[in-house]
matplotlib code that plots the C-alpha trace (Angstrom):
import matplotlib.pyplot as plt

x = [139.2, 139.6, 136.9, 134.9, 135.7, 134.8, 131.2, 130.3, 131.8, 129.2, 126.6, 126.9, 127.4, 124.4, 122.7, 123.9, 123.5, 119.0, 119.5, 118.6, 115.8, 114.2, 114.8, 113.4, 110.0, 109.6, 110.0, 106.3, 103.8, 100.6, 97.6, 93.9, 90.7, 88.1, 85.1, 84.2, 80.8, 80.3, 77.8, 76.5, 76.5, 77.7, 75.8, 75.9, 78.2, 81.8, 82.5, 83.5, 84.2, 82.4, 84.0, 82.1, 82.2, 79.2, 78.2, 77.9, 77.9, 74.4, 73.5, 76.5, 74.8, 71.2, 72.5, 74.4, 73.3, 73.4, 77.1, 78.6, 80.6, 80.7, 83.9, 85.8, 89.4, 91.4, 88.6, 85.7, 82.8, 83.2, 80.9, 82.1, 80.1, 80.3, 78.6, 78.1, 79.9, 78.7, 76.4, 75.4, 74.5, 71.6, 73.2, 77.1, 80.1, 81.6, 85.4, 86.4, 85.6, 87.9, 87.8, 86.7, 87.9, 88.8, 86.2, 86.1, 84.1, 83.1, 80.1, 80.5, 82.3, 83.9, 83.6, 86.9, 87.8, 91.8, 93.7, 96.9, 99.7, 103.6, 107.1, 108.6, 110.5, 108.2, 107.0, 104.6, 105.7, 105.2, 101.4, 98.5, 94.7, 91.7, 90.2, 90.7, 92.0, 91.7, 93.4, 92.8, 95.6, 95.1, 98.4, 101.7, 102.2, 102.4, 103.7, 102.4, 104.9, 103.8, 105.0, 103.7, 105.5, 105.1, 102.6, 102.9, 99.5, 99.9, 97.5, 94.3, 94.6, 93.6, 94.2, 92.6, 95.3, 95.5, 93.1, 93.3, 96.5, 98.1, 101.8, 102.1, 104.5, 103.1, 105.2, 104.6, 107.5, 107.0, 108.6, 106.2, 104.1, 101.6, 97.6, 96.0, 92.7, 92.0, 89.3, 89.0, 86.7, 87.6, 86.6, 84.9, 85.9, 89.7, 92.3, 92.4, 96.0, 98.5, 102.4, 104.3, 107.3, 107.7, 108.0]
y = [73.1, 76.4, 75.9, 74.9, 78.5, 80.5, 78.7, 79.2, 82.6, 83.3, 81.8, 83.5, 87.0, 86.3, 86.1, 89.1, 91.1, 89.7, 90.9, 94.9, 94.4, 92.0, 94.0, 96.7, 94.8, 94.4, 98.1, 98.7, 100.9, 99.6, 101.2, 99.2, 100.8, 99.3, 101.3, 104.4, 105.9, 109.3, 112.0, 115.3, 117.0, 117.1, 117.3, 120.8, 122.5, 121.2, 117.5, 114.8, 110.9, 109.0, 104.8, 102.7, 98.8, 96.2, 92.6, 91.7, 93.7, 93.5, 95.1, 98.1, 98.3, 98.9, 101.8, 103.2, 106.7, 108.5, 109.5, 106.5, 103.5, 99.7, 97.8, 95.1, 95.5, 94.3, 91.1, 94.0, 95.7, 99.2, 101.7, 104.7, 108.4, 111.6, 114.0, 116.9, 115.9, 113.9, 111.5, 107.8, 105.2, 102.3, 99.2, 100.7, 101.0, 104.3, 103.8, 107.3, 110.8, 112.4, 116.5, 118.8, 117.7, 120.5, 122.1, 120.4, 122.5, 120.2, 119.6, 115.8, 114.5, 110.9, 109.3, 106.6, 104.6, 103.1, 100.7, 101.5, 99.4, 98.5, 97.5, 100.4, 102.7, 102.1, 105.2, 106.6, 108.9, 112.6, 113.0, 115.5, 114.7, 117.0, 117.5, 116.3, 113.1, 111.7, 109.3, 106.3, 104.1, 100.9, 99.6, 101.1, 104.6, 106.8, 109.9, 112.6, 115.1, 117.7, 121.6, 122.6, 119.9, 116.5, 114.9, 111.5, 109.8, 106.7, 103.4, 104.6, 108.2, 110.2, 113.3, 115.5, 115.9, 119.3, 121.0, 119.6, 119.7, 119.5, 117.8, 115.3, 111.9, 108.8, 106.9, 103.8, 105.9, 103.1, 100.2, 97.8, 97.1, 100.4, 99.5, 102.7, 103.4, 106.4, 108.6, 111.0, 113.4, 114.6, 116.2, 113.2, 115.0, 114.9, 112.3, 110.6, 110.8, 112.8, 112.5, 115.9, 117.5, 119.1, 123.1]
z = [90.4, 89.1, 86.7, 89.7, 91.6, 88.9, 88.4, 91.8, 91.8, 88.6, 90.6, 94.3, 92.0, 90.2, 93.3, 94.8, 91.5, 91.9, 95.7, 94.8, 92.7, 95.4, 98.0, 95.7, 94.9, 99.2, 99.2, 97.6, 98.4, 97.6, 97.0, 96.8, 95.6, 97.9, 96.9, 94.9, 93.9, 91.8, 93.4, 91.1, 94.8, 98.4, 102.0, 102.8, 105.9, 106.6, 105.7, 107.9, 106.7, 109.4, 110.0, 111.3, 111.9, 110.8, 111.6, 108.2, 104.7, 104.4, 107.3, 106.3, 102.7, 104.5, 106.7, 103.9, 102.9, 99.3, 100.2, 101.7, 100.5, 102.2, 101.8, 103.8, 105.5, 108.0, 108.5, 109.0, 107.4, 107.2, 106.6, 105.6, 105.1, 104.5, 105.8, 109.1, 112.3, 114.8, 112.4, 113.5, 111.6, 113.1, 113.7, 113.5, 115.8, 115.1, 115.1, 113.9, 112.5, 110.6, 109.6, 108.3, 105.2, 103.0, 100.6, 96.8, 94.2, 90.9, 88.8, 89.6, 92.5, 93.2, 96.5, 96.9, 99.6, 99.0, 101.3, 101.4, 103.1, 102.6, 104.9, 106.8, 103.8, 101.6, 99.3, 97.0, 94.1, 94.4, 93.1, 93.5, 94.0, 92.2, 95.7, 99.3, 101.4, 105.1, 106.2, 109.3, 110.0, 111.2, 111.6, 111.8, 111.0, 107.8, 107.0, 104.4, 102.9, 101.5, 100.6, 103.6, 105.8, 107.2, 108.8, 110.7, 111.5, 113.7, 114.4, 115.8, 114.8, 111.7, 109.5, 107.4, 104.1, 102.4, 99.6, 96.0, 94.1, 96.6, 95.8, 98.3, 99.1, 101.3, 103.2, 105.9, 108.3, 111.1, 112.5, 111.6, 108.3, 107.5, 107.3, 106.6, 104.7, 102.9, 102.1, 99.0, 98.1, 94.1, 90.8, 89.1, 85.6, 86.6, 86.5, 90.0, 90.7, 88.3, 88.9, 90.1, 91.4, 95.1, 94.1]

ax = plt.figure().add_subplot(projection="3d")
ax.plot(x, y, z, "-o")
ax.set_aspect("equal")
plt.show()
């Protein structure tokens, strides 16, 4: 009997001992490229990322300018560009317009679209970008900290994030699951995404 005891007291500690690091893997942040594209130059004026919604990702691909990028998400087409404010695309339903985006000088420029979604708690690590970020949240809500303070964007709403290297901490800061998709604007020359400290 005692033998018994201390087998199943190996086995339920075992258990509770794997409980941390599984509750640990639930607790991801997780970032998807959808799309990216490099330019050698930008529409002139202040930049907006214009969303829109297509039928089919044919018909997003034929209205798609030299500075937008077509990728699927949350069961839709999207079509997203950059460009002046107030744009249309033929064919499109325009969800959202996010901006102005803050200015990004470079002598080539990548155009990235990433999906980014986890459980309430969930976290990046702190990390800079070599040029700008928007952000559209489709579910839940995020929150963006950065030197200069938070920001919490939720569904339906956007933001414009701050000017590159920036340091910077995502977080899905709701109650339910973040959907969020993200637009960058960056130094094509530069690492994407380099790890930091807060100052």
């Amino acid at each position: 009997m005692k033998r018994f005891l201390i087998s199943m007291f190996v086995v339920l500690a075992s258990g509770l001992w794997s409980l941390p690091s599984t509750a640990i893997e639930q607790q991801k942040f997780v970032v998807k490229p959808l799309a990216e594209k490099k330019v050698a130059e930008l529409p002139a004026g202040p930049l907006f990322w214009r969303l829109e919604n297509f039928s089919t990702l044919a018909q997003a691909q034929a209205a798609a300018g030299p500075w937008a990028l077509v990728a699927e998400a949350a069961g839709k087409v999207w079509l997203f560009t950059l460009g002046p404010s107030g744009g249309s695309s033929v064919g499109g339903t325009k969800v959202a317009e996010v901006g102005p985006i803050a200015p990004v000088v470079a002598t080539q420029y990548l155009l990235r679209i990433n999906e980014g979604s986890g459980p309430p708690g969930s976290i990046t690590p702190v990390h800079t970008h070599p040029g700008s970020e928007a952000f559209y949240v489709l579910a839940g809500e995020t929150s963006s900290h950065t030197p200069h303070g938070v920001k919490r964007v939720g569904a339906g709403q956007t933001e414009t994030g701050h000017g590159a290297d920036t340091p910077m901490q995502v977080s899905s800061s709701g109650s339910t699951n973040l959907h969020s998709l993200v637009m960058f604007v960056v130094d094509a020359n530069r690492p994407f995404s380099s790890p930091t400290k807060f100052p």
